[in-house]
C-alpha positions as a Python dict, from the first residue, in 0.01 Angstrom:
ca = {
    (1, 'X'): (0, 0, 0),
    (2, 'X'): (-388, -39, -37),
    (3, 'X'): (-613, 193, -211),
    (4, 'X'): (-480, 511, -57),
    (5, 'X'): (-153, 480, -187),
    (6, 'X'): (-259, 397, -514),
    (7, 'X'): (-506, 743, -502),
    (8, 'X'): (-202, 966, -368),
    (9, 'X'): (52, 839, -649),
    (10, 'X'): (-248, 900, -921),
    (11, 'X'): (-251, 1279, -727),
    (12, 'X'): (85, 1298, -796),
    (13, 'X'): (127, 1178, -1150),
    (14, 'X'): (-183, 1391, -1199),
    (15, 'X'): (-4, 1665, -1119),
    (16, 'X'): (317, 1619, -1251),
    (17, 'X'): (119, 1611, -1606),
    (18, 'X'): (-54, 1914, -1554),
    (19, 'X'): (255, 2089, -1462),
    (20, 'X'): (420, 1957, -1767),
    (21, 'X'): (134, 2100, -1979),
    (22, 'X'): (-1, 1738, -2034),
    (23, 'X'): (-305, 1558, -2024),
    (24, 'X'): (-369, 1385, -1688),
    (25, 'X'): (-622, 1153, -1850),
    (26, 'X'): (-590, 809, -1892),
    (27, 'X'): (-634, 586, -2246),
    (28, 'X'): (-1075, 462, -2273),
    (29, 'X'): (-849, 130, -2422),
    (30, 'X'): (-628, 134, -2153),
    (31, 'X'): (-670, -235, -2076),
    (32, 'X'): (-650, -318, -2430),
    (33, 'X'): (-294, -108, -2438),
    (34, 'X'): (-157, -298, -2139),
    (35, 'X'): (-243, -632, -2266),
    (36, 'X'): (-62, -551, -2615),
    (37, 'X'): (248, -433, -2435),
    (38, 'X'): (233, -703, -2173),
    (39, 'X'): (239, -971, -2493),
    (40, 'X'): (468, -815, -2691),
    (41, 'X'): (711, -813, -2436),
    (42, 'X'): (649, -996, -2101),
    (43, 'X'): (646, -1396, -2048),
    (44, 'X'): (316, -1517, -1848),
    (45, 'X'): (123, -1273, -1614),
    (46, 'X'): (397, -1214, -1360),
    (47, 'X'): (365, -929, -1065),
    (48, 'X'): (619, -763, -1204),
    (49, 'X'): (640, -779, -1591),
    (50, 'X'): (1006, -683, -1560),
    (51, 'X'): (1083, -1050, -1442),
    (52, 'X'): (1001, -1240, -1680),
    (53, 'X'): (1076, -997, -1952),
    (54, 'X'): (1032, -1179, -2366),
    (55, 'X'): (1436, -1044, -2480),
    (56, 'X'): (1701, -1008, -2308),
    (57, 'X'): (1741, -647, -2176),
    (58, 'X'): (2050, -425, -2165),
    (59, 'X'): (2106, -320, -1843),
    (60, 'X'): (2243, -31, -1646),
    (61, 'X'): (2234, 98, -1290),
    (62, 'X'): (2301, 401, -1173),
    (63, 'X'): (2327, 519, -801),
    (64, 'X'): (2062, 753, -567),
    (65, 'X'): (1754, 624, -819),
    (66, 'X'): (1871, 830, -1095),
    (67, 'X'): (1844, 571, -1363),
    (68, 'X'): (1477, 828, -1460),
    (69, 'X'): (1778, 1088, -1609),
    (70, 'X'): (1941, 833, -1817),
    (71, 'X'): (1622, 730, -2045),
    (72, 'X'): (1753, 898, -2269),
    (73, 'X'): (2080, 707, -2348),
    (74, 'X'): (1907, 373, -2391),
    (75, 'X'): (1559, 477, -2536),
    (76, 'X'): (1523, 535, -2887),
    (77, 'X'): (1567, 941, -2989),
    (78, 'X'): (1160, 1006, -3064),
    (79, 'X'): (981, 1309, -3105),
    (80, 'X'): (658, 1031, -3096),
    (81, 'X'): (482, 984, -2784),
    (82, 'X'): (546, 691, -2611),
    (83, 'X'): (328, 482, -2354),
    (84, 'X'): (436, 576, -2006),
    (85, 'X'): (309, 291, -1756),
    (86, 'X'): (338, 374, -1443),
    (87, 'X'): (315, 69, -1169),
    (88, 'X'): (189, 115, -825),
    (89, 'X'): (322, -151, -609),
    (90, 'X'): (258, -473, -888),
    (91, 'X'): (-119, -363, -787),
    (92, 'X'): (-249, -84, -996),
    (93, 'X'): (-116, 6, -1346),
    (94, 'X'): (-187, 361, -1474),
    (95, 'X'): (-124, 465, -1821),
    (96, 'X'): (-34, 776, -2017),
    (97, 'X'): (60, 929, -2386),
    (98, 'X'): (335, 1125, -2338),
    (99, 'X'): (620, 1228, -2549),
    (100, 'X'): (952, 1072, -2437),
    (101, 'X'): (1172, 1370, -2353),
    (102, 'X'): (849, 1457, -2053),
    (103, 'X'): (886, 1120, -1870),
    (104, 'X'): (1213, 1199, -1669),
    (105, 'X'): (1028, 1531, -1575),
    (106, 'X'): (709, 1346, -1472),
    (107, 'X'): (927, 1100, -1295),
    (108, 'X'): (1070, 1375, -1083),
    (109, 'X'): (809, 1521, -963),
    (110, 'X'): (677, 1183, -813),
    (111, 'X'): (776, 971, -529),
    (112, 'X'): (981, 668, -629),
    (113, 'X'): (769, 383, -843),
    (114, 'X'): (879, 144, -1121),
    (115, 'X'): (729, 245, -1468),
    (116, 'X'): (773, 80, -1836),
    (117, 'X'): (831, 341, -2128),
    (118, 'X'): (669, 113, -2470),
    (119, 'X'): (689, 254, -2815),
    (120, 'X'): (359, 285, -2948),
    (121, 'X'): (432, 56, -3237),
    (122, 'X'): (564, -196, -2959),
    (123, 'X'): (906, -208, -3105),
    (124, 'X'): (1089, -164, -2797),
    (125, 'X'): (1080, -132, -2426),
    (126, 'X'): (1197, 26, -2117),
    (127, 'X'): (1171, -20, -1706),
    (128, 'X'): (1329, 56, -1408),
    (129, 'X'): (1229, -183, -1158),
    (130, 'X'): (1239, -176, -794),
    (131, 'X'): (1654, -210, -778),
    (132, 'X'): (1707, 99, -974),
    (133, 'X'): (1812, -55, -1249),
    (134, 'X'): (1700, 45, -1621),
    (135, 'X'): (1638, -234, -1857),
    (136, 'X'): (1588, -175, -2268),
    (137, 'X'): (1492, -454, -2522),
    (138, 'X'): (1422, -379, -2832),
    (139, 'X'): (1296, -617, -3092),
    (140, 'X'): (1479, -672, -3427),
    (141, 'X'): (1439, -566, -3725),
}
């Protein structure tokens, strides 16, 4: 859970990236990115931002942690890149630009973790938290 965990899962997404054909490297405004998604969208500074979540998200499960294949029926269609957060344990966030139709394949490639998929104009939002369940909220209008 420590360090060492956090290092291997970076490895991993790392790779997955690479293998993708994607850049492994992480935002120089990361910080800044996280704190606009986390106040667009998430009450408070909670472990898990997907607890205490701004508007109400739709939500589906599906069985053997495949909710990762179904992004696509609840995210927006987008040939944009979206921000792909990827959270290690409610310890470590890492962050990527990625386009949307690469995240299951990054996701597959990786031991389990729960990630957030964020427009990049902050309209909407997407998790899967630690029960396998996927949870979209978009904002109106």
């Amino acid at each position: 859970m420590g360090k060492t965990d956090a290092d291997g899962l970076r490895a991993e997404l790392s790779a997955a990236l690479r293998k993708c054909g994607l850049s492994d490297q992480e935002p120089n405004n990361k910080q800044e990115i996280l704190e606009k998604i986390q106040d667009a969208f998430v009450v408070g500074n909670p472990r898990a931002w997907w607890t205490n979540l701004k508007i109400k998200p739709i939500v589906r499960n599906y069985e053997g942690d495949s909710g990762y294949l179904h992004i696509g029926e609840l995210a927006p269609s987008s040939e944009e890149s979206v921000w792909f957060l990827v959270d290690e344990d409610n310890e470590e966030k890492f962050l990527f630009d990625v386009p949307l139709h690469a995240v299951p394949e990054i996701i597959k490639e990786c031991r389990y973790f729960e990630y957030y998929i964020a427009a990049q104009d902050l309209q909407w939002l997407l998790a899967e938290n630690d029960h396998g369940d996927l949870l979209f909220m978009a904002k109106n209008g």
